[in-house]
N, C-alpha and C positions, 0 to 999 in steps of 0.2 A: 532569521526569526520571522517567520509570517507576521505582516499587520495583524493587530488588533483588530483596528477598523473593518477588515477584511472579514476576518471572524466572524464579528459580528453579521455581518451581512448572512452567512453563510448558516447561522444559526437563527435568522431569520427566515431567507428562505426553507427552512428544512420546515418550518412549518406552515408553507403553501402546499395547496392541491397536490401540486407537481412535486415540491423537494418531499413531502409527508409518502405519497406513492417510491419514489428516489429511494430513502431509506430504510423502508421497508423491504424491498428488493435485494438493498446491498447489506441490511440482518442477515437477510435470509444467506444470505451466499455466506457471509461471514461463517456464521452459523456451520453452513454447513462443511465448510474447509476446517474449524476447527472442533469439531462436536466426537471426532476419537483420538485428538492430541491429547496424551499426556506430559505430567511437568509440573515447573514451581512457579516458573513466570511469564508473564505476558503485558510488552508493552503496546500500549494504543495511543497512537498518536491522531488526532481530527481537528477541526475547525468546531464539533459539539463538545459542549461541556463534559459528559460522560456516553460515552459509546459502549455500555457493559453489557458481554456476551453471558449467558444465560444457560447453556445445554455446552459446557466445556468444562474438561478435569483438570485445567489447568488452577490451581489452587492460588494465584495470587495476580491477579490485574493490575495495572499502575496504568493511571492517564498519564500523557504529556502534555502541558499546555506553558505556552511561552510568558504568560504574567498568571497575578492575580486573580480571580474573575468573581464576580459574586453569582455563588448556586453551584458553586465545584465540589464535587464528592470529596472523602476525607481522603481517597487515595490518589488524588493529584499531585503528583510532583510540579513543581514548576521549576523550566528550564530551556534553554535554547535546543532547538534541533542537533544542531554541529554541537554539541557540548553538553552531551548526557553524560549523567552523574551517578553513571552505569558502571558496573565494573565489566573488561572483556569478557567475550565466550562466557555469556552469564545467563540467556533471555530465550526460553523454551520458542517464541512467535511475537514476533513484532507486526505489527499492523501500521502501516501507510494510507490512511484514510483521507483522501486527497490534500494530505498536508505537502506533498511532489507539488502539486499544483498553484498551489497557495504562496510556495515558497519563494525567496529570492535567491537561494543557494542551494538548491534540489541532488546535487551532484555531492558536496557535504554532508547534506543532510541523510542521504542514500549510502555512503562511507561509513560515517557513525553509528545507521541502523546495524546494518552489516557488523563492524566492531562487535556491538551488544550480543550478536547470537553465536549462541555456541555453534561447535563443530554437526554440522546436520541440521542447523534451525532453519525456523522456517520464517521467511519475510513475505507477506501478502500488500499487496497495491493493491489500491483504488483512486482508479484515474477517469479524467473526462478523455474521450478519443475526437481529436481532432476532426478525423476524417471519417465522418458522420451526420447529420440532421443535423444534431446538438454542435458540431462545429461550424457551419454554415452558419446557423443562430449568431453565434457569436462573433464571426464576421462581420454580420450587417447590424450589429449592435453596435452601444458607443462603449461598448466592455464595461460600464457603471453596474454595482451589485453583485449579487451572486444568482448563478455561477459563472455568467460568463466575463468576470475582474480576472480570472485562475487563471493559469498558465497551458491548459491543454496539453500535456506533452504526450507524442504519437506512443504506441507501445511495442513498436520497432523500435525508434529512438532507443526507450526506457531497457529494452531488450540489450543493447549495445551498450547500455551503463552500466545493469547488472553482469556482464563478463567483465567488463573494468573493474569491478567492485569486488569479485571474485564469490556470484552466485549461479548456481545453477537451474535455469529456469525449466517447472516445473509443469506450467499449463496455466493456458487464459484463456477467460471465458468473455464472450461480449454479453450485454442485454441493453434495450432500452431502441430498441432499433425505427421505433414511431418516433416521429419530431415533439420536441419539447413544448407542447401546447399546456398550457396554466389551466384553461376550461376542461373542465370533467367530461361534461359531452362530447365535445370535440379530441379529444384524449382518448375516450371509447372507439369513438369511431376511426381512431390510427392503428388499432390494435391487432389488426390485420396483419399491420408491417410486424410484427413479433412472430405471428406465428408461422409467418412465411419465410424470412430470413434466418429466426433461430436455431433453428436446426441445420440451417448449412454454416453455421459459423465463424460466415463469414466477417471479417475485424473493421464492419460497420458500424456495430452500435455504439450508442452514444455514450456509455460507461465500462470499463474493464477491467475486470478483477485479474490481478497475475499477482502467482506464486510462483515462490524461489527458494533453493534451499542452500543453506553458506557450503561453500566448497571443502573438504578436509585432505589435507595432502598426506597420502602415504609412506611413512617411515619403511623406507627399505633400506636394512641391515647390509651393508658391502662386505663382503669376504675379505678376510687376512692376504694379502700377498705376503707367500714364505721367497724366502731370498735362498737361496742355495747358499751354506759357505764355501768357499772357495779350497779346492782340495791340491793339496801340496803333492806334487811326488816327489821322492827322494831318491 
């Protein structure tokens, strides 16, 4: 179960300079990964209280969040990651919004996503990338706060869990490839690094969006072996 404490951090930063720019970037990708899914359910799991997408035919949303919290939409469930209260093969898109990151048991928590989606679902991450600006940052921090308390985990890594897990990945995108500077000016002035790096896509930038879809194994029918009976001659 992700700290609380943690949380909170994280739903503070989202509203600095930096995390306010951050989540608007990763609507938008949201957005656009699920705006021709159809279906009945879609879980969202985040460090925000309500993460509700907006341009989806996906008829029924459920937040995840591990307690309580005051200011939670009426469609929160509350419940631990490893221990959703999900039925199998049930959850048109589940969303991973750097709760990977947060977590203390990411490899669990990544199991039981998987469990939840039916045969062809789709699982989307949202992860900090290590090997970036944004990971250097956290480096020479003392890791206090958000985001750099999370866990970073590479999306090669994350790649090698989801075949463990039995999904089949779909496509990642980078963004964020200018250093995580908090001042606006100085944030303008990185912006360069986006439009130079972006387009060769290369798996620098400091945030990554990866889709997956659950694997379905195909039922093939085996032929009858006939036995010959055995022919007597007399």
């Amino acid at each position: 179960m992700a700290d609380i404490q943690l949380r909170q951090f994280f739903q503070e930063w989202y509203q600095t300079e930096l995390g306010a720019r951050v989540l608007e970037k990763e609507a938008h990708l949201l957005e656009k990964l699920t705006t021709d899914s159809v279906g009945y359910y879609m879980l969202i799991q985040s460090p925000l209280l309500d993460l509700h997408l907006k341009n989806t035919l996906i008829r029924t949303q459920l937040q995840i969040a591990p307690a309580v919290e005051l200011g939670a939409p009426g469609n929160t469930i509350v419940a631990e990651a490893n221990e959703l209260p999900i039925e199998s093969d049930g959850v048109d898109i589940h969303i991973l919004h750097h709760t990977l990151d947060l977590s203390k048991r990411p490899h669990d928590d990544l199991r039981e996503a998987t469990r939840t989606l039916l045969p062809s679902g789709k699982l989307i991450i949202i992860g900090f990338n290590p090997w970036s600006f944004w990971g250097i940052r956290r480096l020479i921090s003392k890791r206090k706060g958000a985001p750099w308390s999370a866990g970073f985990i590479g999306s090669k890594r994350l790649e090698d869990w989801l075949k463990v897990a039995g999904l089949s990945l779909e496509s990642v995108e980078f963004c964020f490839y200018r250093p995580p500077i908090n001042n606006p000016k100085w944030f303008r002035r990185w912006r360069y690094c986006d439009k130079l790096l972006q387009p060769t896509k290369l798996p620098l930038g400091g945030i990554y969006v990866m889709t997956a879809t659950k694997q379905t194994r195909a039922l093939v029918t085996k032929k009858a072996r006939w036995r010959r009976a055995p022919v007597r001659v007399t």
